[in-house]
Every structure is written in C-alpha cells, then in structure tokens.
mmJSON file of the N, C-alpha and C atoms, coordinates in Angstrom:
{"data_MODEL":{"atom_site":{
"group_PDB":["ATOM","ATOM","ATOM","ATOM","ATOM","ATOM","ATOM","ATOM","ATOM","ATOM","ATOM","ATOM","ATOM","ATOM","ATOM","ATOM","ATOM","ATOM","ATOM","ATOM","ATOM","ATOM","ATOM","ATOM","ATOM","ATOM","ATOM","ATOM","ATOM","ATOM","ATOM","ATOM","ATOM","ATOM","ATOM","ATOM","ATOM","ATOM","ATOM","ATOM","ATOM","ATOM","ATOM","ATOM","ATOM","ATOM","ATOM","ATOM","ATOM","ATOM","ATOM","ATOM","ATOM","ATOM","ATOM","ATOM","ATOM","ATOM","ATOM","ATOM","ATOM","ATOM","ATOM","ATOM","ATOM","ATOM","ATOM","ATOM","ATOM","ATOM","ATOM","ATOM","ATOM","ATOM","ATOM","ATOM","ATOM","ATOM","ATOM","ATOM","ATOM","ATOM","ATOM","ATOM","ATOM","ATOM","ATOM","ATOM","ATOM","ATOM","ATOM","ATOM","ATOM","ATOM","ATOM","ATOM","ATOM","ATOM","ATOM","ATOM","ATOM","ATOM","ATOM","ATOM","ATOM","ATOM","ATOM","ATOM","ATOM","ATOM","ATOM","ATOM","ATOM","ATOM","ATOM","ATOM","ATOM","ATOM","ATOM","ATOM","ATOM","ATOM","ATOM","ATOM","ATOM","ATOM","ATOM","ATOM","ATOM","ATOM","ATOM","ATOM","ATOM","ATOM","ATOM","ATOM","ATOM","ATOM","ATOM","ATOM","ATOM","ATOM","ATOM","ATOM","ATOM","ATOM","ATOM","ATOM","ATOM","ATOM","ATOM","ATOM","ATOM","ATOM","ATOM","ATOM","ATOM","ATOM","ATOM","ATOM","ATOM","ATOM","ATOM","ATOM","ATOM","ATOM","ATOM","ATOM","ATOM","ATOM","ATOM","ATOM","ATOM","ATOM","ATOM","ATOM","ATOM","ATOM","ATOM","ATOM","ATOM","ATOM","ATOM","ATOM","ATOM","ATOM","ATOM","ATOM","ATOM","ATOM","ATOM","ATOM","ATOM","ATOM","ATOM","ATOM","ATOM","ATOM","ATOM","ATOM","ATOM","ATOM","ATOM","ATOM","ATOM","ATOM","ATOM","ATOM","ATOM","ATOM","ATOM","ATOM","ATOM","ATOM","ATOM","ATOM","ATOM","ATOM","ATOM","ATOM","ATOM","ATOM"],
"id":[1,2,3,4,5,6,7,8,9,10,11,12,13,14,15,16,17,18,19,20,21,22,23,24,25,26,27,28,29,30,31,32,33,34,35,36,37,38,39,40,41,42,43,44,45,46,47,48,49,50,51,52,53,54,55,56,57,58,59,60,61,62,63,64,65,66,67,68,69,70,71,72,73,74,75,76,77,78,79,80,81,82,83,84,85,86,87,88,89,90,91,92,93,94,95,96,97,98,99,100,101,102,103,104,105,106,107,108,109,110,111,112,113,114,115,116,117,118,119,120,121,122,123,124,125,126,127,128,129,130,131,132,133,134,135,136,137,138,139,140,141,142,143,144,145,146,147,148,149,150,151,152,153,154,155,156,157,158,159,160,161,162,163,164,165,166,167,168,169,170,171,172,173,174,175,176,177,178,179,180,181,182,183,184,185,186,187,188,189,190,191,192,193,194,195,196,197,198,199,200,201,202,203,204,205,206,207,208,209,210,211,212,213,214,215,216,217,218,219,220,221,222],
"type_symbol":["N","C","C","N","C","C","N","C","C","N","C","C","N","C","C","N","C","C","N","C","C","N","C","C","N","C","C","N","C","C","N","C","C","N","C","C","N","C","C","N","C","C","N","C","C","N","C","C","N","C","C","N","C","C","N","C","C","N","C","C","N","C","C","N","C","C","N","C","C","N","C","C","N","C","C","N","C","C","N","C","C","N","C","C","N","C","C","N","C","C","N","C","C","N","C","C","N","C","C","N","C","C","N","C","C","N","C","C","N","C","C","N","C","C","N","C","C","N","C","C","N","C","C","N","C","C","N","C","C","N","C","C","N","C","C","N","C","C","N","C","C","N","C","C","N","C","C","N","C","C","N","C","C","N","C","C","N","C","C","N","C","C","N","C","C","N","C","C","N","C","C","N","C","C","N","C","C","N","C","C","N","C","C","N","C","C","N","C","C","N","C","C","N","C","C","N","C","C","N","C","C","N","C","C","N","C","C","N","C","C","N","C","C","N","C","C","N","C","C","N","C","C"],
"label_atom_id":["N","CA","C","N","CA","C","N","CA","C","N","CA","C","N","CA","C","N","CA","C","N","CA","C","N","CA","C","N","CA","C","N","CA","C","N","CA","C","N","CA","C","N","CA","C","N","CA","C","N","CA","C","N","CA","C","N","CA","C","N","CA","C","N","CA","C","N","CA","C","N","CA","C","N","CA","C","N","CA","C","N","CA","C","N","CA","C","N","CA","C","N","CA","C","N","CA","C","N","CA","C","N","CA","C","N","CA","C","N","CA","C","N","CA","C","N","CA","C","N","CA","C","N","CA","C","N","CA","C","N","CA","C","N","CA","C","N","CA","C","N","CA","C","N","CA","C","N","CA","C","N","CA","C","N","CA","C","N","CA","C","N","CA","C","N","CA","C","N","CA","C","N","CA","C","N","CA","C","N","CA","C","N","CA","C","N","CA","C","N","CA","C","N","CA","C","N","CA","C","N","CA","C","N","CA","C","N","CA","C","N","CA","C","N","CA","C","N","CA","C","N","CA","C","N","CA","C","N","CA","C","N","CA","C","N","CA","C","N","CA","C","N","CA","C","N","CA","C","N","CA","C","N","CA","C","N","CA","C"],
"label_alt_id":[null,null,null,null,null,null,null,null,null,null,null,null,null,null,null,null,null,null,null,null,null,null,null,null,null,null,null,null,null,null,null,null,null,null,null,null,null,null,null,null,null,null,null,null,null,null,null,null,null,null,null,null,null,null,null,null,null,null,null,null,null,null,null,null,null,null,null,null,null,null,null,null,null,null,null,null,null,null,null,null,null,null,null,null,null,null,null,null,null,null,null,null,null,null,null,null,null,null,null,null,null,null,null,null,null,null,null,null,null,null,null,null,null,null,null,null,null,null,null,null,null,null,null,null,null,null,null,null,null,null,null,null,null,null,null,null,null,null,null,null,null,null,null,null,null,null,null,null,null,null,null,null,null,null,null,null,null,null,null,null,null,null,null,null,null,null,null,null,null,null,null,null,null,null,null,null,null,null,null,null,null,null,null,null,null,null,null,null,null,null,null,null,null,null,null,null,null,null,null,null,null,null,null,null,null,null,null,null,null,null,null,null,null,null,null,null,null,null,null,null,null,null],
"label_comp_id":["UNK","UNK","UNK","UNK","UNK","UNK","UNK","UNK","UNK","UNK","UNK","UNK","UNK","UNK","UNK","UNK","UNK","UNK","UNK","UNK","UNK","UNK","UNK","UNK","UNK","UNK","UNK","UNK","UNK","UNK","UNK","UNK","UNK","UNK","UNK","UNK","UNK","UNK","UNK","UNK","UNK","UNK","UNK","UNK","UNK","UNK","UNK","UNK","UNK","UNK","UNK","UNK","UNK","UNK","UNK","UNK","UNK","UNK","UNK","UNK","UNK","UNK","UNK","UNK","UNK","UNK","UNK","UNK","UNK","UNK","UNK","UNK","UNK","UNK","UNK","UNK","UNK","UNK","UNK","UNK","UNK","UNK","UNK","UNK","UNK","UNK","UNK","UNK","UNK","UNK","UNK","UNK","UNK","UNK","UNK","UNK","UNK","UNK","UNK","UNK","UNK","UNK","UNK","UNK","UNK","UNK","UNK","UNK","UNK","UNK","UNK","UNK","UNK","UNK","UNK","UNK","UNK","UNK","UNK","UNK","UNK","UNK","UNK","UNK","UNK","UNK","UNK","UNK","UNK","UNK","UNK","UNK","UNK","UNK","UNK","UNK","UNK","UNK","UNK","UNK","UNK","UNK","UNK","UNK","UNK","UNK","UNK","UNK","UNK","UNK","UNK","UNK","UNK","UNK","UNK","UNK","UNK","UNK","UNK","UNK","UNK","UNK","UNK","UNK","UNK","UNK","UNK","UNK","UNK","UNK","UNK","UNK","UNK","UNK","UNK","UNK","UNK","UNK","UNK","UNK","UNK","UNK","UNK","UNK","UNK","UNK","UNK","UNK","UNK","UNK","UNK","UNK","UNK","UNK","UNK","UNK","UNK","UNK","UNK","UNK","UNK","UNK","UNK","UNK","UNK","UNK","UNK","UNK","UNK","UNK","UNK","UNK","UNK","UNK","UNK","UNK","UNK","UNK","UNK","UNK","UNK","UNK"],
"label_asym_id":["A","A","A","A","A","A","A","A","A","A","A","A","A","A","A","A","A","A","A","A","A","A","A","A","A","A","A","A","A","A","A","A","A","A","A","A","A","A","A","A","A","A","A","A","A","A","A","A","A","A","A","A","A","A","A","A","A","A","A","A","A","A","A","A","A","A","A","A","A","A","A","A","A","A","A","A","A","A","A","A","A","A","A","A","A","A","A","A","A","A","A","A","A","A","A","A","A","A","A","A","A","A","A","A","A","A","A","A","A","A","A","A","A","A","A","A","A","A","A","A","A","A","A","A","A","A","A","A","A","A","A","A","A","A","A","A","A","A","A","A","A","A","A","A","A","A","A","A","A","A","A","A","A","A","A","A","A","A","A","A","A","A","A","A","A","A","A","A","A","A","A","A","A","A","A","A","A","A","A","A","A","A","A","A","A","A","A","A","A","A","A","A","A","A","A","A","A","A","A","A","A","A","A","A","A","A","A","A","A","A","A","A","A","A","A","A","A","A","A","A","A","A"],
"label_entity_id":["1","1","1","1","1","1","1","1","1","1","1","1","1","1","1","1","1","1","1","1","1","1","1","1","1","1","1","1","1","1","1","1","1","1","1","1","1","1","1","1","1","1","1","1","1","1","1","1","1","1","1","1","1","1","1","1","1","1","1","1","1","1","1","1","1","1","1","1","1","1","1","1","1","1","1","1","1","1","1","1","1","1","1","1","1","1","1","1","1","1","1","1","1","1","1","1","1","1","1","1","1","1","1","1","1","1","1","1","1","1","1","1","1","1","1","1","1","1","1","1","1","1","1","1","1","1","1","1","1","1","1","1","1","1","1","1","1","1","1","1","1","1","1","1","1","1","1","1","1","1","1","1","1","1","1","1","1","1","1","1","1","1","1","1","1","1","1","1","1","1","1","1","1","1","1","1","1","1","1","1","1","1","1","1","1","1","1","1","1","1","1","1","1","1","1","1","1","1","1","1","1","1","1","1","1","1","1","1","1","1","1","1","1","1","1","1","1","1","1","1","1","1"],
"label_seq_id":[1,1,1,2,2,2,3,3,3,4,4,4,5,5,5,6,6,6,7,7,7,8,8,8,9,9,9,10,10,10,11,11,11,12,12,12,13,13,13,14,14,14,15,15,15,16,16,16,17,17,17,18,18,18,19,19,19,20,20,20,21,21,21,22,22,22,23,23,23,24,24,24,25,25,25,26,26,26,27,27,27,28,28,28,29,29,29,30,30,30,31,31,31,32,32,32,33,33,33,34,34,34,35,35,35,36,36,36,37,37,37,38,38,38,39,39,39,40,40,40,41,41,41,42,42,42,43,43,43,44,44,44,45,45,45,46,46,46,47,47,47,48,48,48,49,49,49,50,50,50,51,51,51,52,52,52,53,53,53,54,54,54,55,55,55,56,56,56,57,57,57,58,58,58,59,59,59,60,60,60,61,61,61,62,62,62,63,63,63,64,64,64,65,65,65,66,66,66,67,67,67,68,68,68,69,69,69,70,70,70,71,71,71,72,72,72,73,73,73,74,74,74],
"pdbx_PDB_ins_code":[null,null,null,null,null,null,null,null,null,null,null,null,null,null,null,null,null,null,null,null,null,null,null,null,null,null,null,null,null,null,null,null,null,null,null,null,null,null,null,null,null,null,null,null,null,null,null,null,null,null,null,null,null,null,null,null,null,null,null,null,null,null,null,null,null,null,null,null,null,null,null,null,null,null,null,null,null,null,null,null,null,null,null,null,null,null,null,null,null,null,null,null,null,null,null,null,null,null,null,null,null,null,null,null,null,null,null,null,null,null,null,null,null,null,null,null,null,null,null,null,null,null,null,null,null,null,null,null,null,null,null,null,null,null,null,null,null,null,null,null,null,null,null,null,null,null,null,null,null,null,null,null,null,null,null,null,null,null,null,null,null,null,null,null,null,null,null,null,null,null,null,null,null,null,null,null,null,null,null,null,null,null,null,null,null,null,null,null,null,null,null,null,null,null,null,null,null,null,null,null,null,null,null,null,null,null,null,null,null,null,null,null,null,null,null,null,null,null,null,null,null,null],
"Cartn_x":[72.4,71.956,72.546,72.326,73.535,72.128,71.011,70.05,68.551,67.615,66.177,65.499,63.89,63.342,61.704,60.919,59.551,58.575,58.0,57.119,55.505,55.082,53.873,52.598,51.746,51.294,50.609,49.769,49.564,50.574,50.442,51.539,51.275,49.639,49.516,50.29,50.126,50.742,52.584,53.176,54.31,54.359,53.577,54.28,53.75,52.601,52.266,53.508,54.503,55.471,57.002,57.025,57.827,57.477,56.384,55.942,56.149,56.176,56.189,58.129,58.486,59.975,60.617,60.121,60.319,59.751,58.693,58.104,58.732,59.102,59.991,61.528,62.187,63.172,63.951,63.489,63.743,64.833,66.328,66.944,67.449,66.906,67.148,67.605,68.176,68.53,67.544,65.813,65.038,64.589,64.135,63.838,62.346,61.696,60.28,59.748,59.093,59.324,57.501,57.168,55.698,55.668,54.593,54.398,54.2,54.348,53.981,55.318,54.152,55.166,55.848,55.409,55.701,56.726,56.851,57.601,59.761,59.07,60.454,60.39,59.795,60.09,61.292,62.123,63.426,64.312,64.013,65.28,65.118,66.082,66.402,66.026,66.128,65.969,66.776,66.92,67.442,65.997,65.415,64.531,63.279,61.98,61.065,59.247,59.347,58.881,57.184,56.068,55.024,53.931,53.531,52.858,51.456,50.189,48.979,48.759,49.034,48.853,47.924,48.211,47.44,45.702,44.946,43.87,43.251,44.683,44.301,44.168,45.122,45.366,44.06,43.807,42.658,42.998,44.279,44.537,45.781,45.616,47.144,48.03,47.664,49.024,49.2,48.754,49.205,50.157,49.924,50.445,52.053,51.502,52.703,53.67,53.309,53.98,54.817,54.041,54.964,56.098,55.763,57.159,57.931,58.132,59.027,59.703,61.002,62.318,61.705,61.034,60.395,59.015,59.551,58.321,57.638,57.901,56.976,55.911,54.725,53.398,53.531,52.795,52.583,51.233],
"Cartn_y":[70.696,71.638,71.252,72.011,72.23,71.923,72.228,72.51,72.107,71.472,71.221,71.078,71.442,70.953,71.67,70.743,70.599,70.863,72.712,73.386,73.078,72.082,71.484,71.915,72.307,72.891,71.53,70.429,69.558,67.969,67.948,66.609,65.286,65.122,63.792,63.577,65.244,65.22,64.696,65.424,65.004,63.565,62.658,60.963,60.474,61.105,60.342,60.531,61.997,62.157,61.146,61.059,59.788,58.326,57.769,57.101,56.509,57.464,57.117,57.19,58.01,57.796,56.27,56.047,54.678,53.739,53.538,52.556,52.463,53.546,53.5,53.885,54.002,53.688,54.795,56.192,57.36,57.368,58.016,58.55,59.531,60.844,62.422,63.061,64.573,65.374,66.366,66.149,66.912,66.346,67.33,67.941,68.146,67.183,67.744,68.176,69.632,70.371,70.864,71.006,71.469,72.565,73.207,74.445,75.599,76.809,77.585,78.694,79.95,80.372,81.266,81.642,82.289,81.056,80.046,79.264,79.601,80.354,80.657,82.029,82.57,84.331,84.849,84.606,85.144,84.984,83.698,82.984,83.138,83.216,83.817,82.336,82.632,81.29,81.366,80.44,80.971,80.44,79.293,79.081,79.128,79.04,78.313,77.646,76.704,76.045,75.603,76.626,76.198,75.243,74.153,73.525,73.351,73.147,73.034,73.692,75.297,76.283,76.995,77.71,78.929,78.939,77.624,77.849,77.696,77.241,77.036,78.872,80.025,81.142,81.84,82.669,83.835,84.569,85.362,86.395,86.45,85.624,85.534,86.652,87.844,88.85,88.893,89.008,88.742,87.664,86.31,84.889,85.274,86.016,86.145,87.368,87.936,89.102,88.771,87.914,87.272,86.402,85.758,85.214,85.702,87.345,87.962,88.684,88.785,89.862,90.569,91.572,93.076,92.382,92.38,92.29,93.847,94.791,95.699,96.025,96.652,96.721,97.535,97.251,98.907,99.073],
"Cartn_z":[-10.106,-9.097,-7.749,-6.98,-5.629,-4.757,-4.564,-3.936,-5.285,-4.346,-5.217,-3.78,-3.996,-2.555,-3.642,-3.134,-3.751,-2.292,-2.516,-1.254,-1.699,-0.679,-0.653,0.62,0.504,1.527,2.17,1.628,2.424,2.173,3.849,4.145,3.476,3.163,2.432,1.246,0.448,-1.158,-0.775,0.538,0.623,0.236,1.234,1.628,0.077,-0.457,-1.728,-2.938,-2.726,-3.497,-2.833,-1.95,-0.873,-1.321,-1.383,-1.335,-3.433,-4.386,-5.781,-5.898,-5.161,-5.28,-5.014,-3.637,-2.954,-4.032,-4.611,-5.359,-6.994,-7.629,-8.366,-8.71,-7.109,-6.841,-7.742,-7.108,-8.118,-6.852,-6.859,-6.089,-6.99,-5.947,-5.811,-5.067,-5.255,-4.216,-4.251,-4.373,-4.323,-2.652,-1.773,-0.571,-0.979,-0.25,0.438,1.422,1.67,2.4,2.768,3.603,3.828,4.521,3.693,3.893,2.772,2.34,1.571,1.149,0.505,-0.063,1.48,2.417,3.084,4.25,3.84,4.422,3.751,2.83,2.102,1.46,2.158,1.959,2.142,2.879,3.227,1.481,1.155,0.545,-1.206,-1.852,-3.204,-4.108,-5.481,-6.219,-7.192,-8.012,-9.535,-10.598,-10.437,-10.378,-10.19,-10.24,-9.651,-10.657,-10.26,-11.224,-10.309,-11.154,-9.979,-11.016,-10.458,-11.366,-10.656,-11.376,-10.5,-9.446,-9.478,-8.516,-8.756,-9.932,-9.989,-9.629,-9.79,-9.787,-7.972,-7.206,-6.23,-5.579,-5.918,-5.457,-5.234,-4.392,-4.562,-5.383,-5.707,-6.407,-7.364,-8.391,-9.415,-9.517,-9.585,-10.105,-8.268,-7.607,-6.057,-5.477,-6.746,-6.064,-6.942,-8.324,-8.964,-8.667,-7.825,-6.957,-5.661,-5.307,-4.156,-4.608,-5.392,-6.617,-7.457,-7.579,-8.082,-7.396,-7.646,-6.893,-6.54,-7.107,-7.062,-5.403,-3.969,-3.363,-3.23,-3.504,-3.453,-4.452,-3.698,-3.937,-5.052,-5.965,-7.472,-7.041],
"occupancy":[1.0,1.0,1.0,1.0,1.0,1.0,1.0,1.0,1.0,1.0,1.0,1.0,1.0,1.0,1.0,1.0,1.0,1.0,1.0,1.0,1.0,1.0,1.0,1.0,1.0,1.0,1.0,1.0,1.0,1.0,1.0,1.0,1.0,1.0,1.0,1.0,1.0,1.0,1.0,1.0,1.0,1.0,1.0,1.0,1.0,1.0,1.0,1.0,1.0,1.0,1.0,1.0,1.0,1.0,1.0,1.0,1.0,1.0,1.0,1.0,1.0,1.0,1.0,1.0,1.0,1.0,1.0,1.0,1.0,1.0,1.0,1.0,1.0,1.0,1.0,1.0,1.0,1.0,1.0,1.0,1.0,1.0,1.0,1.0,1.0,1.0,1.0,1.0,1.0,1.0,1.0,1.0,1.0,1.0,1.0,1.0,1.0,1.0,1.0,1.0,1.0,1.0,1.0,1.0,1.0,1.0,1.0,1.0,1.0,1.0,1.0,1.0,1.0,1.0,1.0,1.0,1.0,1.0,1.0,1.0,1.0,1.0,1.0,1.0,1.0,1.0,1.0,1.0,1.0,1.0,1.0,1.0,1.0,1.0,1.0,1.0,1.0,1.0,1.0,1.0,1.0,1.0,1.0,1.0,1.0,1.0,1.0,1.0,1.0,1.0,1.0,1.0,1.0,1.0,1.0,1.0,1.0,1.0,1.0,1.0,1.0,1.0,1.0,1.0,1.0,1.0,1.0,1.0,1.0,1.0,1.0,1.0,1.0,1.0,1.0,1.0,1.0,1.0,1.0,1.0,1.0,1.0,1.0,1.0,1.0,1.0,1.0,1.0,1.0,1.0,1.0,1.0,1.0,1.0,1.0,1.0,1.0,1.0,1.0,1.0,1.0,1.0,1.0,1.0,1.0,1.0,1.0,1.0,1.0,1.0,1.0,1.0,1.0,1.0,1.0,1.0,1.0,1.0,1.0,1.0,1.0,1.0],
"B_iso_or_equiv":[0.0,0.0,0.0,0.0,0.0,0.0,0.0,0.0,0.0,0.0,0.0,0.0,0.0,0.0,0.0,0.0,0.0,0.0,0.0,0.0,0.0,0.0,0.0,0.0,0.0,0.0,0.0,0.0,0.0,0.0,0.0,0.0,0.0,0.0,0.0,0.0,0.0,0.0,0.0,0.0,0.0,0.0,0.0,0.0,0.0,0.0,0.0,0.0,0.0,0.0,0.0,0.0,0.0,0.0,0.0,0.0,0.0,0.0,0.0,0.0,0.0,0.0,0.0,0.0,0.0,0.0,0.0,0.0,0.0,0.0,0.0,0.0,0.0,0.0,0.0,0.0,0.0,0.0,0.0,0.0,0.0,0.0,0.0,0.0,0.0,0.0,0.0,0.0,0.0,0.0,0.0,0.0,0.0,0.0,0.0,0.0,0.0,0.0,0.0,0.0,0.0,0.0,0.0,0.0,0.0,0.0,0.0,0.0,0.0,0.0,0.0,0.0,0.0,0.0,0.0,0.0,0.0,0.0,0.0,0.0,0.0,0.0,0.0,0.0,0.0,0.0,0.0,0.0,0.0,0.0,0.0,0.0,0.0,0.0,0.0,0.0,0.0,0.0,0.0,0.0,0.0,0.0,0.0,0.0,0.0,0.0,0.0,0.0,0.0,0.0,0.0,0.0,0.0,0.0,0.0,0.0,0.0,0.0,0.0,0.0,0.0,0.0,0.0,0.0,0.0,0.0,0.0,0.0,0.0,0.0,0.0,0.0,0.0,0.0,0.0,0.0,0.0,0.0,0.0,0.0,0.0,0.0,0.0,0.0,0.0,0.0,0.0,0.0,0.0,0.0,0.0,0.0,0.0,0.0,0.0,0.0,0.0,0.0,0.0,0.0,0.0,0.0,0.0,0.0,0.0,0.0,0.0,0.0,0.0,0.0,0.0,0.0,0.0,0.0,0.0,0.0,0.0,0.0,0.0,0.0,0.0,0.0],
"pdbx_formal_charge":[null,null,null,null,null,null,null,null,null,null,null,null,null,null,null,null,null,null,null,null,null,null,null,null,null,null,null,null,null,null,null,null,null,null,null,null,null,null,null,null,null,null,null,null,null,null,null,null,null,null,null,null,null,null,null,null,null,null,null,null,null,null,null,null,null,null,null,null,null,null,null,null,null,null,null,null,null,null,null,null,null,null,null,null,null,null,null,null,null,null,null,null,null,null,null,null,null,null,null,null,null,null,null,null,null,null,null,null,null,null,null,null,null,null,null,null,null,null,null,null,null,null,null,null,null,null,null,null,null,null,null,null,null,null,null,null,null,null,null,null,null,null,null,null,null,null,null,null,null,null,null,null,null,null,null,null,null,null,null,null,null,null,null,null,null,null,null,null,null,null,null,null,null,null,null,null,null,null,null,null,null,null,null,null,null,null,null,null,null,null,null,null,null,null,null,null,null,null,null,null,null,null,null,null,null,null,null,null,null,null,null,null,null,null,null,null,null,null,null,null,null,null],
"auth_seq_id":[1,1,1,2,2,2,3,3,3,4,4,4,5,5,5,6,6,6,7,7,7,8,8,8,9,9,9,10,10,10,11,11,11,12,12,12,13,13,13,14,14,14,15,15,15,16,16,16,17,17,17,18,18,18,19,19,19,20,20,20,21,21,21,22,22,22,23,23,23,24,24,24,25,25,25,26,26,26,27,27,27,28,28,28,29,29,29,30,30,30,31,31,31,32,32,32,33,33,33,34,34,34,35,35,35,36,36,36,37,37,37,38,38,38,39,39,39,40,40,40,41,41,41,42,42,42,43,43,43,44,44,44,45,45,45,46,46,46,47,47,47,48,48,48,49,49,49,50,50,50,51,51,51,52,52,52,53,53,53,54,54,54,55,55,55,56,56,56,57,57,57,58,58,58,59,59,59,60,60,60,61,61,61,62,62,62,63,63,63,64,64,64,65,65,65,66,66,66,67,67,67,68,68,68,69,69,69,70,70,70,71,71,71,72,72,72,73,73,73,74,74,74],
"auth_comp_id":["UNK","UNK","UNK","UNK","UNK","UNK","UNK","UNK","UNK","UNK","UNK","UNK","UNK","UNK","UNK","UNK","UNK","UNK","UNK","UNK","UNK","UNK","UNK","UNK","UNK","UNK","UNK","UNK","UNK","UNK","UNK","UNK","UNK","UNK","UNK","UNK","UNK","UNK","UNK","UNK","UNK","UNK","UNK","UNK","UNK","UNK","UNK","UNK","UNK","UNK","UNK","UNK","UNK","UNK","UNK","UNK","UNK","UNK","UNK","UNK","UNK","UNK","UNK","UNK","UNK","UNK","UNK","UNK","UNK","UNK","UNK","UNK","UNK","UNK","UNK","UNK","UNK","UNK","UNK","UNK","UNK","UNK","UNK","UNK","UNK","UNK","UNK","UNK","UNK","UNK","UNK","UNK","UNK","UNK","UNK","UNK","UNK","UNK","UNK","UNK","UNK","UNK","UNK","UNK","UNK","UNK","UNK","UNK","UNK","UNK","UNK","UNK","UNK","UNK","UNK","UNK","UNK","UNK","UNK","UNK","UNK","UNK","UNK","UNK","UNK","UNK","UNK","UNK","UNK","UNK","UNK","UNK","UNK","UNK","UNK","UNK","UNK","UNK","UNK","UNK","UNK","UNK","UNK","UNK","UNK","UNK","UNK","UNK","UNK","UNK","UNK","UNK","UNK","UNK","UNK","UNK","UNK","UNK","UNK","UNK","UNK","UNK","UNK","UNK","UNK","UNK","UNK","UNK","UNK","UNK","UNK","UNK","UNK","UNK","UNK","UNK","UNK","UNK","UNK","UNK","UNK","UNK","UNK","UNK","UNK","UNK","UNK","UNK","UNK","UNK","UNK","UNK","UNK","UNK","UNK","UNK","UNK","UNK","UNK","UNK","UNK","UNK","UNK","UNK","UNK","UNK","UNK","UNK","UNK","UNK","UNK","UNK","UNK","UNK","UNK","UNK","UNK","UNK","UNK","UNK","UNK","UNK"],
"auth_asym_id":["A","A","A","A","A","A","A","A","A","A","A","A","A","A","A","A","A","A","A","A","A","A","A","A","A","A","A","A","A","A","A","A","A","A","A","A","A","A","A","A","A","A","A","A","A","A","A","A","A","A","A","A","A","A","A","A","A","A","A","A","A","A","A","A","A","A","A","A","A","A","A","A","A","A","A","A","A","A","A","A","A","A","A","A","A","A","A","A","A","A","A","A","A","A","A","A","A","A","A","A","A","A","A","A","A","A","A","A","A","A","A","A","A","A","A","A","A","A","A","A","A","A","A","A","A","A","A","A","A","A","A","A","A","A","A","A","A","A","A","A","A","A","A","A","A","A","A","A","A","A","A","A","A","A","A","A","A","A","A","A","A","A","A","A","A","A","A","A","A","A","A","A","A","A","A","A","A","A","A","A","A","A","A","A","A","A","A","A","A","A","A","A","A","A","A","A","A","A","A","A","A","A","A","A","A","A","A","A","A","A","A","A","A","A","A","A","A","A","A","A","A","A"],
"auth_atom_id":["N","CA","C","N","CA","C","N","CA","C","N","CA","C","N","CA","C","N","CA","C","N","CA","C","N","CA","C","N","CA","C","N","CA","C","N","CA","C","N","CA","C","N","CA","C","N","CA","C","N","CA","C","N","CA","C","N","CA","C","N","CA","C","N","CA","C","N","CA","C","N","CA","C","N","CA","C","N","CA","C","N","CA","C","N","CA","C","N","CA","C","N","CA","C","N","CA","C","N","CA","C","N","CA","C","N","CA","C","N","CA","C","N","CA","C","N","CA","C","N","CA","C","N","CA","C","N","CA","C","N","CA","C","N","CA","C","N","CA","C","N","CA","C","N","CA","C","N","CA","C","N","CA","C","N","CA","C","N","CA","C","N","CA","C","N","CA","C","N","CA","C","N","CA","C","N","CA","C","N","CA","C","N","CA","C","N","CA","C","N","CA","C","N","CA","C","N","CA","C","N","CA","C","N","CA","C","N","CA","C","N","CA","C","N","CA","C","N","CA","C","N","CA","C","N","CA","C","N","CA","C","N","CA","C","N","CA","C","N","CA","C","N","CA","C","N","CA","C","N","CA","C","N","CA","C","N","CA","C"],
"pdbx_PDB_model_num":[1,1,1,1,1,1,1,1,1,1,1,1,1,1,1,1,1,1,1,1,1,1,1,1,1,1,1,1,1,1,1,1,1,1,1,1,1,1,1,1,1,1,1,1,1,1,1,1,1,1,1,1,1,1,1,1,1,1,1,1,1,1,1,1,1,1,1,1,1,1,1,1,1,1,1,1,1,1,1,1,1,1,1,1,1,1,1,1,1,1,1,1,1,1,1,1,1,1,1,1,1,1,1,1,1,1,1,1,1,1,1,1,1,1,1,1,1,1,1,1,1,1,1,1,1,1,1,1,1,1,1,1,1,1,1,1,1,1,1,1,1,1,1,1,1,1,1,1,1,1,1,1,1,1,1,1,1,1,1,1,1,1,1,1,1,1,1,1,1,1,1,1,1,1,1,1,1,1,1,1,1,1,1,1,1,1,1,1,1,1,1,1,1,1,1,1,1,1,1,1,1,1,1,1,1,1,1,1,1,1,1,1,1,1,1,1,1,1,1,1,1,1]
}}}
C-alpha cells in the first residue's frame, strides 16, 4: 500500500496504539490520525476496515451510509 492511516476519535487510544508499536518494535507506514469520520469526508478509499465501531454508532445504516460512495440520502 502507498498510503494506511488508522482514524481514532480519542487521543489516549492513539498513544496506547504508539506506545504497543514502540514496545514491540512494529515498524509501519500506518498513520495515526484523530478524529472521525467527518475528519475524512472529502477523501476516497479503496479500502476501509472498521473494527469495534458499530456498537459505538447511534444509527448503523446511517454510520454505514456515510461509508459508502453513494453519500446521498434514500
């Protein structure tokens, strides 16, 4: 991959994902980045891989709407 970056809404989860790289001496070209999905609304994917989300969302076909090509409303 040309590009990786892991969108975290709180900063602790960042340094704790910093912090397991450093300790097991993982070197990546993954990007940790804070903030949400609207931190990357503009930008396209080929990808995207959401893990331990869904139960955080108010509204799944909403969270999964904002994550598909198609942003318009049905």
């Amino acid at each position: 991959f040309s590009k990786m970056f892991a969108l975290e809404p709180r900063i602790e989860n960042i340094a704790r994902g910093k912090l397991i790289r450093e300790h097991f001496n993982i070197n990546d070209k993954v990007e940790f980045l804070h903030g949400d999905l609207n931190s990357v609304k503009d930008q396209k994917f080929d990808i995207v891989i959401c893990t331990g989300v869904l139960y955080h969302v108010t509204s799944i076909p909403d969270f999964l709407q904002q994550l598909s090509l198609d942003q318009a409303p049905h």
